[in-house]
C-alpha positions as CSV (number, residue, x, y, z in Angstrom):
1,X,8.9,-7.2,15.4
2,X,11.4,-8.9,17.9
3,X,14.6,-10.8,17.9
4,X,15.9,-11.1,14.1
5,X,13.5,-8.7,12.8
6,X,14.1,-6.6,15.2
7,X,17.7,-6.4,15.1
8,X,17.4,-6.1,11.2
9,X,14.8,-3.1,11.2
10,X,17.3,-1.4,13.4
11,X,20.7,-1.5,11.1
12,X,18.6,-0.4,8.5
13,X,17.3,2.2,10.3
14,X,20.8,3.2,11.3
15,X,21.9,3.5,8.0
16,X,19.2,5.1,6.3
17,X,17.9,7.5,9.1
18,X,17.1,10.1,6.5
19,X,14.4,8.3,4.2
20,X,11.4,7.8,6.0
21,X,9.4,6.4,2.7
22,X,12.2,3.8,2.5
23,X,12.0,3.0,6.4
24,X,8.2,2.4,5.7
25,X,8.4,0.1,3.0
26,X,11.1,-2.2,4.7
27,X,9.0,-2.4,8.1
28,X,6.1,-3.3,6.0
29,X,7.8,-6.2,4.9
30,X,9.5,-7.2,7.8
31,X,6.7,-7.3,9.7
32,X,4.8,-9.8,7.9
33,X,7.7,-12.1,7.8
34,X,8.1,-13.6,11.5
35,X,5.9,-17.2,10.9
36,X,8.0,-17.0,7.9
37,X,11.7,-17.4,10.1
38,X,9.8,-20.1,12.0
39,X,9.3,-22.7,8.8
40,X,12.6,-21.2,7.6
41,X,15.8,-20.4,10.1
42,X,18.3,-20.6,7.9
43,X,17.1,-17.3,6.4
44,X,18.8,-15.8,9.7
45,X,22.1,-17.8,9.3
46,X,22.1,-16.6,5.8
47,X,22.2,-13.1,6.5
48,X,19.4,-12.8,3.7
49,X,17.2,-10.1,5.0
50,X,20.3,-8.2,5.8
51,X,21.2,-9.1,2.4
52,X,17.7,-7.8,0.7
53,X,17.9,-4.6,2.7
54,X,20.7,-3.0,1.2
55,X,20.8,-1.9,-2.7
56,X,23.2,-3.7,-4.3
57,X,24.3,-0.2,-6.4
58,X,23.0,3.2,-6.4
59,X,24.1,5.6,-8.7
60,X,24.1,9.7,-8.5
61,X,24.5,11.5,-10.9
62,X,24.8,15.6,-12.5
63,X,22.2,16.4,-15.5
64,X,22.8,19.5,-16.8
65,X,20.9,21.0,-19.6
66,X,20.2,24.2,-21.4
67,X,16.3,25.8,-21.4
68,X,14.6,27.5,-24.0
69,X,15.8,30.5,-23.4
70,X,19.7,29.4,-23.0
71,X,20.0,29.1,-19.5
72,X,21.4,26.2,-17.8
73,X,19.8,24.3,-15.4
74,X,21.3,21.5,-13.0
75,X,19.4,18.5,-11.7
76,X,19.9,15.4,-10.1
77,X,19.6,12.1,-11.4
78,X,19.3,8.4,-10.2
79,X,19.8,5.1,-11.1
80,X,19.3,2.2,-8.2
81,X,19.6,-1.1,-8.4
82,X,18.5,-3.3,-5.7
83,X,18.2,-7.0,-6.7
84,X,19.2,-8.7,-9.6
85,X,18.7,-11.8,-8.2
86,X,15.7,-13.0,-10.5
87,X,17.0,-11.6,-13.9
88,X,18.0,-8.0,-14.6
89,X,17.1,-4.5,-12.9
90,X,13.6,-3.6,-13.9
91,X,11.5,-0.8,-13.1
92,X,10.9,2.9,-14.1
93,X,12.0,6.3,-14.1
94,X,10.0,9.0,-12.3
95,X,10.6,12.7,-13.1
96,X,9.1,14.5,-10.5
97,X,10.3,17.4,-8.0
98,X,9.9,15.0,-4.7
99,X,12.6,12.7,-6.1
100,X,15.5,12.0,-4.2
101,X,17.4,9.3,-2.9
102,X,14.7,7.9,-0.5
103,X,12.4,8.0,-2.8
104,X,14.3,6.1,-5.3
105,X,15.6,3.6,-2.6
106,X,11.9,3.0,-1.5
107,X,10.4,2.6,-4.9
108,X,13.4,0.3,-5.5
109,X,12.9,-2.2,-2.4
110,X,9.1,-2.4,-3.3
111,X,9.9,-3.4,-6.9
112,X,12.4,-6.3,-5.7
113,X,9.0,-8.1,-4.3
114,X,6.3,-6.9,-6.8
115,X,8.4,-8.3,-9.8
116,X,8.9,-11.4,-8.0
117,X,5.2,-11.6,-7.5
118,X,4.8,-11.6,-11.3
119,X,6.5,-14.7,-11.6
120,X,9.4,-13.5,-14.7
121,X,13.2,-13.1,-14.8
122,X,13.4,-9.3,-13.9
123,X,15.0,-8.0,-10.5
124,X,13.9,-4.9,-8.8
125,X,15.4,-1.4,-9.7
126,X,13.9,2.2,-9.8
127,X,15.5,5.6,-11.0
128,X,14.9,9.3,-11.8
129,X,15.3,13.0,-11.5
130,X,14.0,15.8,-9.9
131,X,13.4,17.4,-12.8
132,X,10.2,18.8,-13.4
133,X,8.4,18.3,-16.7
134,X,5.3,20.3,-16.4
135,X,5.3,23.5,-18.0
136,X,8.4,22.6,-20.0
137,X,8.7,22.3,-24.0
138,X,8.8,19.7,-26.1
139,X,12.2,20.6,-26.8
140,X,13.6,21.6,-23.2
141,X,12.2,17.6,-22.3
142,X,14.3,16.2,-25.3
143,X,17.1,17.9,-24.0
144,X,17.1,16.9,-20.6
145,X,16.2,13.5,-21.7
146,X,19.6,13.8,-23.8
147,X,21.4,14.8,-21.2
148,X,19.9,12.4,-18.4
149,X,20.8,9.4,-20.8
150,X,24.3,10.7,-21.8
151,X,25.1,9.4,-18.2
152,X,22.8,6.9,-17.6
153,X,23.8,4.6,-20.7
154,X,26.8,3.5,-18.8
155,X,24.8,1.4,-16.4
156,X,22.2,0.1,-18.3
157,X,22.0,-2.7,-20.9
158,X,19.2,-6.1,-21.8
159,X,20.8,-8.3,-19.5
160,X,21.9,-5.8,-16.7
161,X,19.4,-2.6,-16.4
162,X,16.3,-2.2,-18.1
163,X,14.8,1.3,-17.1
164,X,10.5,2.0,-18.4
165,X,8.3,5.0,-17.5
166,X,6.8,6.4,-14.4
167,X,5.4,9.7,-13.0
168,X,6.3,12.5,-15.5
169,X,8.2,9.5,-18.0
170,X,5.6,8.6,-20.6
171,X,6.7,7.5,-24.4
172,X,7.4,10.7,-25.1
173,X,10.1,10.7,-23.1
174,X,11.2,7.1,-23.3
175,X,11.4,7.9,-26.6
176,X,14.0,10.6,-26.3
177,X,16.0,8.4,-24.1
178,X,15.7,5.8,-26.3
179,X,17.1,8.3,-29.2
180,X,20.2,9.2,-27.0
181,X,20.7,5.5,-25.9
182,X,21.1,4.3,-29.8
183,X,23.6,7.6,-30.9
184,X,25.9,6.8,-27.7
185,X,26.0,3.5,-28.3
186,X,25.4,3.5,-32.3
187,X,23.5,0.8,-31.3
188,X,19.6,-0.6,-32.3
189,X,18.8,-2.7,-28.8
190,X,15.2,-1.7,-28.5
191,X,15.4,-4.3,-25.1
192,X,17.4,-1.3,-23.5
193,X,14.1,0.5,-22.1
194,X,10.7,-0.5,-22.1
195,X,7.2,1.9,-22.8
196,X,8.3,2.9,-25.8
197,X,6.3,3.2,-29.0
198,X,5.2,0.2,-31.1
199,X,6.9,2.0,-34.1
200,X,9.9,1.7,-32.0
201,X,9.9,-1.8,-30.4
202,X,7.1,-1.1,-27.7
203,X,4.4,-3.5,-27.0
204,X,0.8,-2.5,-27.5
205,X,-1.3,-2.5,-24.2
206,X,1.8,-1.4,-21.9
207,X,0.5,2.3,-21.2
208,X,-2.6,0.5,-20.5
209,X,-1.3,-2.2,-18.4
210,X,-1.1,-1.0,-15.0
211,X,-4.3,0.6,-14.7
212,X,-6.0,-2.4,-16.0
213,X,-3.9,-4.8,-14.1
214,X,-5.4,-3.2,-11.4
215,X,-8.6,-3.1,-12.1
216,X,-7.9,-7.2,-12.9
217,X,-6.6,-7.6,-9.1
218,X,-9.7,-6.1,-7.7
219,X,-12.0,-8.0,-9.8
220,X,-10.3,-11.6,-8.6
221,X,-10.5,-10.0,-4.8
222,X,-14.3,-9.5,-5.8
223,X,-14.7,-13.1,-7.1
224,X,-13.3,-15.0,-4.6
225,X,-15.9,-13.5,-2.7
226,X,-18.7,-14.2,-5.0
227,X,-18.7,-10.6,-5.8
228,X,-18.3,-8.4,-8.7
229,X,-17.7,-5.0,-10.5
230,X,-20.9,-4.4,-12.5
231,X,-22.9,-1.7,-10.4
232,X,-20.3,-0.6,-8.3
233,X,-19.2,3.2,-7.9
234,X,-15.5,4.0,-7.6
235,X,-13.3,6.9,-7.1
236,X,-10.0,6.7,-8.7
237,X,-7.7,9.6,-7.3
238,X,-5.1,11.1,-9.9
239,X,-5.9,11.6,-13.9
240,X,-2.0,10.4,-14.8
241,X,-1.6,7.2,-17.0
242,X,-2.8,4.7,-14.5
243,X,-5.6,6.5,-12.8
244,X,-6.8,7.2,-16.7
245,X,-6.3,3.5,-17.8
246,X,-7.9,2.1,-14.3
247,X,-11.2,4.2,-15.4
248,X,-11.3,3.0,-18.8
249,X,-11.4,-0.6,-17.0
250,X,-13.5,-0.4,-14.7
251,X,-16.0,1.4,-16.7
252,X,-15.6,-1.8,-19.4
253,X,-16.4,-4.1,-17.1
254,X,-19.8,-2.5,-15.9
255,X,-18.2,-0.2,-13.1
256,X,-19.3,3.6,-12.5
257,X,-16.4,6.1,-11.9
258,X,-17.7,9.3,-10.1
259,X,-14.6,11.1,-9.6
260,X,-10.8,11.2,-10.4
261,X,-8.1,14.3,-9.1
262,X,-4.9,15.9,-9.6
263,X,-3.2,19.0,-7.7
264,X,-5.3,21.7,-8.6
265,X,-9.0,19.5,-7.5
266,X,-11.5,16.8,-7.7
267,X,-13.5,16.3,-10.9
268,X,-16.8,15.1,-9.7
269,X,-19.7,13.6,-11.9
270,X,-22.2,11.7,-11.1
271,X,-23.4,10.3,-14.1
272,X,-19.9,8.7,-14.5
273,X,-16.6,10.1,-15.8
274,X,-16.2,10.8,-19.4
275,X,-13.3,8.5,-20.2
276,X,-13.0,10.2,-23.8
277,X,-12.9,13.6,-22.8
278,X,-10.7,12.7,-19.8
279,X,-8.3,11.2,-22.3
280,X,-7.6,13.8,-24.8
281,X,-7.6,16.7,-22.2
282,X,-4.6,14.7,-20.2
283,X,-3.3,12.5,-23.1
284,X,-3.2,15.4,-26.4
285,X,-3.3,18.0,-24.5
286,X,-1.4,17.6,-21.1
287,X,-4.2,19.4,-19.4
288,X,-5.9,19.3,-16.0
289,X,-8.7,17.9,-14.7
290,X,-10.2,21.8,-14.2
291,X,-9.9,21.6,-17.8
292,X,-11.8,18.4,-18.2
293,X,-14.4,20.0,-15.9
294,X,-14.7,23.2,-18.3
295,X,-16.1,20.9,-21.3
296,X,-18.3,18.7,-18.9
297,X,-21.1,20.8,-17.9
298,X,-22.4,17.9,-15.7
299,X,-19.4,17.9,-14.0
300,X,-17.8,19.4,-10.4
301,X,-14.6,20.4,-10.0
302,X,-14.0,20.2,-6.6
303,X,-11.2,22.5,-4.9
304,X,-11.4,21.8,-1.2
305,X,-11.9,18.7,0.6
306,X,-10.6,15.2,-0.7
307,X,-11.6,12.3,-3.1
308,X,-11.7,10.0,-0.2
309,X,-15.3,12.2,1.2
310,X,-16.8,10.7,-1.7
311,X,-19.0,7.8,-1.2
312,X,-18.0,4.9,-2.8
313,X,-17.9,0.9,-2.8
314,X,-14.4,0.3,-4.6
315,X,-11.5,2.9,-4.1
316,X,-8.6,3.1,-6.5
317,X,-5.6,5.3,-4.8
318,X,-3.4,5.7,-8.3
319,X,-1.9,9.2,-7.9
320,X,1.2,9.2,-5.4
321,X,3.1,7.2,-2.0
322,X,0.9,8.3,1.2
323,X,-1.7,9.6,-0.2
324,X,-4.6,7.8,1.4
325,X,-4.6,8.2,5.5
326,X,-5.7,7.2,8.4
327,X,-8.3,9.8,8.3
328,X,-9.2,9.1,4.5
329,X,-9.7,5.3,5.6
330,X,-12.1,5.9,8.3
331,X,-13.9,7.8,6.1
332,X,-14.3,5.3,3.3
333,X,-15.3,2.6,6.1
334,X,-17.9,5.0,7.0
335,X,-19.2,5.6,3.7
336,X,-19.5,1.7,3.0
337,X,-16.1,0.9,1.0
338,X,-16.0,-2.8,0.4
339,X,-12.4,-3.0,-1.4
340,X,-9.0,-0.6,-1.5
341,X,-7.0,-2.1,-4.7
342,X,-3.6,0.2,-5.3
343,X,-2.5,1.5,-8.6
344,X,0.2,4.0,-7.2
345,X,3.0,2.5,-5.4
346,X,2.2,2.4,-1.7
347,X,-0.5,5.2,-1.4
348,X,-2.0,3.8,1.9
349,X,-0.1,5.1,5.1
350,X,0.2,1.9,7.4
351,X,-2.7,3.5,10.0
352,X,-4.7,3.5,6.7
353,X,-3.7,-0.2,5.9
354,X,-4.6,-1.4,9.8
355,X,-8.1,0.5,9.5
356,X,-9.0,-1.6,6.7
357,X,-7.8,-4.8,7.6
358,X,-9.7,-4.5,11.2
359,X,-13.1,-2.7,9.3
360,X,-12.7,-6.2,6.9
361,X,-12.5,-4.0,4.1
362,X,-10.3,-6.0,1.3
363,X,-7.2,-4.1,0.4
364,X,-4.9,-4.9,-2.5
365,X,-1.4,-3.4,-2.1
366,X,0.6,-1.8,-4.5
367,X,3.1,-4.6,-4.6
368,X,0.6,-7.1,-6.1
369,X,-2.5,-5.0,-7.2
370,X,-0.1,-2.6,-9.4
371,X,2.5,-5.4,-10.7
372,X,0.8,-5.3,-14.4
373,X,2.7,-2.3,-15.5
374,X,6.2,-3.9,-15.0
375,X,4.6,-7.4,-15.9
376,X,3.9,-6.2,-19.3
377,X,7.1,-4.1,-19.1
378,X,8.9,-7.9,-18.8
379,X,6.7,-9.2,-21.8
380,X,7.9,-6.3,-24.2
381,X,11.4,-7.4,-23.7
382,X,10.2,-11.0,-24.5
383,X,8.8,-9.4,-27.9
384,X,11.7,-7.4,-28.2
385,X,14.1,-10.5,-27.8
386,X,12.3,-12.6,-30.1
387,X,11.5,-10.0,-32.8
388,X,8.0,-10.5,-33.4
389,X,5.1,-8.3,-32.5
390,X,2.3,-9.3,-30.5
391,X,-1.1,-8.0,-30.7
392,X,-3.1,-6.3,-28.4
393,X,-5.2,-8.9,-27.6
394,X,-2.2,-11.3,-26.7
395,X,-1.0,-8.6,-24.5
396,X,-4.2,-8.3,-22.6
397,X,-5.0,-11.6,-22.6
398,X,-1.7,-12.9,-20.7
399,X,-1.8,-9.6,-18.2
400,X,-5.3,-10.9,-17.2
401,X,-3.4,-14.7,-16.4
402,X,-0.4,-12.7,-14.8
403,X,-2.6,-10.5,-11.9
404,X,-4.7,-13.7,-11.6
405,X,-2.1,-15.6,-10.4
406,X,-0.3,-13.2,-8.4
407,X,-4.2,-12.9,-7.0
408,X,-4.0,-16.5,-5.9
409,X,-0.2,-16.2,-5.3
410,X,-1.2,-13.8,-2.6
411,X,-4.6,-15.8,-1.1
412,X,-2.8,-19.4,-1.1
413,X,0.3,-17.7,0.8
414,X,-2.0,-16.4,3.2
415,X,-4.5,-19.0,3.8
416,X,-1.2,-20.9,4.0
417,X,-0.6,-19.0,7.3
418,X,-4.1,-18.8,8.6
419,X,-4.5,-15.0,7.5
420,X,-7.5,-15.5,5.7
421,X,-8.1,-12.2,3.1
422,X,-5.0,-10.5,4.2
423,X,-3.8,-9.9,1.0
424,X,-0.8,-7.4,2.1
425,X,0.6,-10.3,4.2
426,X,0.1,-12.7,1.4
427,X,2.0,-10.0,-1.2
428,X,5.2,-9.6,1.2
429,X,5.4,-13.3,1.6
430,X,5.1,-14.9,-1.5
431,X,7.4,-12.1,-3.0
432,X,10.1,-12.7,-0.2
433,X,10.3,-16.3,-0.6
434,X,10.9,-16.3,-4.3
435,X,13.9,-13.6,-3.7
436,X,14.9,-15.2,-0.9
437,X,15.1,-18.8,-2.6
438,X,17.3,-17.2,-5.2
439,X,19.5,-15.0,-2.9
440,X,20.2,-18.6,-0.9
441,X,20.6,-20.3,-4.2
442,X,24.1,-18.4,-5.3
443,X,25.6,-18.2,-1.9
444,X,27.7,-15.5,-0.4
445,X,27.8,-12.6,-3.4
């Protein structure tokens, strides 16, 4: 970067020295945009990247809440709000130790440009806590979730906020929220939070939607290359909701997943994973994949080493930020990977992402591979609005048109720009101009 983008990157920098994850994100974007400030100077007399850089509110806040055995614990909570310049804050909450403020701030920026990919009214937000769910009770979850809400209802709302799941947040817990939201408020406004349960508003297909909006990326990558996925042998790292969902897709459409992880191992099978089993050990039972390995007797459970040593034509990293390296992605070009599509938001360090791009392996970011999660997030606010309930067939069916045209979103922006396959560049651009179209639109707020 130079000039502009240069002096951007380094007020940012200035300000939030401390977040490292956020830091990334923001260079990744910057850097794609310099042909962009060529077509389009007025971005700089606008201010507008300085503008898209900086949240426009982020909220800390106390949760405290008793444990099973009467003890009270004290955790941290967030709320961030980046853009609202499409339509209202959208994006999830992740419980989760690692949480803090960079994390929330990075997951935040990357939302602003994947929901603008998606083409719908929703701005980009992100929230959490370090709380850890694992190991904890049904009961000491609902009250956390009581007490997490019993602050955050102040700041949400349809048209303002609209907060749905992420690592350690699964209907379960949106549901609990949800509960808290409606006895604070005395209010029934099922478009408060999205992921919940169709009894209670939710849209059937949104647990599903990330994982196969994924899977739906990587199969347009394929076919605009006169490829597909039938035959092809994938790893999937992580078992949570959209490793689990991304297997269950690619196995529909004719793929073969030999492995999947979380932080105990590898579950390794040859034969293919057992999407059934898989399911009821993490889904019922809120096991581990060692556990899914104990009823598979075909099946490896792996303890040292890492998913990316497995031999593979399609990788799906859909566990956690970084966690596909440089090291991991010379290993996959050895082994023959053709295509890197992202469930988890940006697993693939940036000396990953460059060893891809130069090996011509094709690599769908986070941004635009995983947008079908908060794309059908959008869509159950829709059904909420409008008080009907759509099937799952309609759900599927128009999450399938949404990652296709982000797909050729992404390829037209970079064809545009004579950068032919790039996919990331195409992601950070297209989302940028929409945003940045909007930002211009309202003038100096």
């Amino acid at each position: 970067m130079k000039g502009y983008l240069a002096r951007v990157y380094a007020q940012v920098k200035k300000r939030n020295r401390a977040e490292p994850l956020f830091l990334q994100a923001v260079h990744e974007v910057l850097s794609s945009l310099e042909p962009v400030l060529i077509e389009h100077p007025e971005i700089e007399d606008s201010a507008i990247l300085e503008r898209l850089t900086e949240p426009e509110r982020q909220i800390i806040f106390r949760v405290a809440w008793q444990d099973d055995r009467k003890r009270i614990r004290v955790n941290r909570g967030f709320r961030l709000g980046f853009s609202s310049a499409l339509g209202p804050y959208k994006g999830g909450l992740r419980f989760h130790p690692t949480v803090d403020l960079g994390t929330v701030k990075f997951l935040a920026f990357e939302q602003v440009f994947k929901n603008s990919l998606t083409g719908l009214s929703i701005g980009g937000g992100k929230g959490g806590s370090d709380f850890d769910p694992k190991g904890r009770s049904d009961n000491e979850v609902m009250r956390f979730c009581q007490a997490f809400m019993s602050e955050l209802f102040r700041y949400v709302g349809f048209q303002t906020d609209v907060p749905a799941g992420d690592i350690g947040v699964g209907a379960r817990e949106i549901g609990y929220l949800f509960g808290q939201y409606k006895k604070l408020t005395n209010r029934f406004e099922p478009g408060v939070l999205t992921g919940k349960e169709p009894g209670l508003g939710g849209l059937l297909g949104r647990k599903e939607a990330t994982g196969f909006g994924t899977v739906y990326f990587a199969e347009e990558m394929l076919r605009a290359h006169s490829d597909g996925l039938e035959g092809k042998t994938c790893v999937v790292s992580g078992s949570g909701n959209v490793a689990l969902y991304c297997i269950r897709k690619l196995q529909d459409l004719g793929a073969k997943v030999v492995a999947c992880s979380d932080s105990g191992g590898i579950a390794y099978e040859s034969g293919g994973i057992g999407f059934d089993v898989l399911k009821a050990v993490k889904e019922v039972e809120r096991g581990r994949v060692s556990d899914y390995v104990d009823r598979r007797p075909q099946a490896e459970l792996k303890s040292e080493g890492r998913i990316w040593d497995i031999p593979c034509d399609l990788a799906f990293p859909c566990a956690t930020q970084n966690e596909l390296d440089g090291n991991d992605a010379e290993t996959l070009v050895k082994n023959g990977c053709k295509l890197v599509a992202e469930g988890a938001n940006m697993p693939s360090t940036p000396d990953a992402v460059t060893i891809f791009q130069k090996a011509g392996v094709l690599y769908g970011p986070a941004k635009a591979a995983n947008a079908g999660g908060v794309a059908v997030s959008a869509l159950e606010m829709r059904q909420n609005a409008s008080q009907e309930q759509w099937t799952f067939r309609d759900v599927d069916d128009q999450l399938r048109q949404i990652m296709e045209s982000i797909h050729n979103s992404c390829a037209g922006v970079a064809n545009r720009f004579n950068r032919h396959n790039d996919y990331a560049f195409g992601a950070n651009v297209a989302g940028f101009l929409r945003v940045a179209q909007a930002v211009q639109a309202y003038g100096v707020v």
